[in-house]
C-alpha positions, -999 to 999 in steps of 0.1 A, spaced: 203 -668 -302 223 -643 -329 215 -615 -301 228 -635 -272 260 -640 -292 260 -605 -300 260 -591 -266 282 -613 -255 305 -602 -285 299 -565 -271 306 -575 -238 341 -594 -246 349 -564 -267 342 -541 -238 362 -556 -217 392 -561 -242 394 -519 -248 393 -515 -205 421 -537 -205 442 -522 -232 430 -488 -218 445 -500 -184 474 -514 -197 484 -482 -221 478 -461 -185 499 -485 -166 528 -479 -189 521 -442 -194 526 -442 -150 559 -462 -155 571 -440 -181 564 -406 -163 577 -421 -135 606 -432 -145 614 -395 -166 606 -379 -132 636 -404 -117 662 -395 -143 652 -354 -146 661 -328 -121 630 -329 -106 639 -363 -82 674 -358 -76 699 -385 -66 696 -392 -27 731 -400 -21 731 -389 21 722 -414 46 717 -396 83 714 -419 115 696 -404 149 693 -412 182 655 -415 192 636 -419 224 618 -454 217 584 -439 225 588 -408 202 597 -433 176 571 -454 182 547 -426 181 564 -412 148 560 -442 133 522 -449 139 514 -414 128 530 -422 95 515 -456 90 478 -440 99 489 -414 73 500 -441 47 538 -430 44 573 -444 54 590 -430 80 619 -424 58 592 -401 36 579 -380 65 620 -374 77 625 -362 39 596 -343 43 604 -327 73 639 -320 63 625 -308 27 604 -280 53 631 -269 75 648 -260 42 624 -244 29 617 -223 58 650 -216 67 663 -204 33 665 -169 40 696 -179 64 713 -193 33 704 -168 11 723 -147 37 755 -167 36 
């Protein structure tokens, strides 16, 4: 009986340290997360941009994203971010 109280002992105390180690990761992601929001690595998205769209291209646009597991609203940034970057030889020029 004293070593079926013991493993379960173990076992309880097992699962106590996986959750505090889960919780203590879960507030390290919030924290990094939140320093990423308010450093100059995320800056403020202050523009809001509206398109006209052929309905199938949208639609299409949009399945491709949720197959890939984004937003729409992420794959425009990312596509915007892109043309940037690819184009800033033409500011660099300006």
């Amino acid at each position: 009986m004293g070593d079926l109280k013991k493993k379960i002992g173990l076992a309880e105390a097992a699962k106590t340290r996986e959750s505090r180690s889960s919780a203590e990761n879960s507030a390290a992601a919030v924290k990094n997360i939140i320093s990423a929001v308010h450093s100059k690595e995320a800056p403020l998205k202050d523009k809001v941009i509206s398109a006209k769209v052929n309905s199938e291209t949208w639609d299409a646009f949009t399945s491709i994203n949720r197959s890939r597991g984004m937003t729409n609203n992420s794959a425009l940034n990312m596509l915007i971010s892109n043309y940037v970057h690819d184009h800033k030889d033409i500011l660099n020029g300006i």
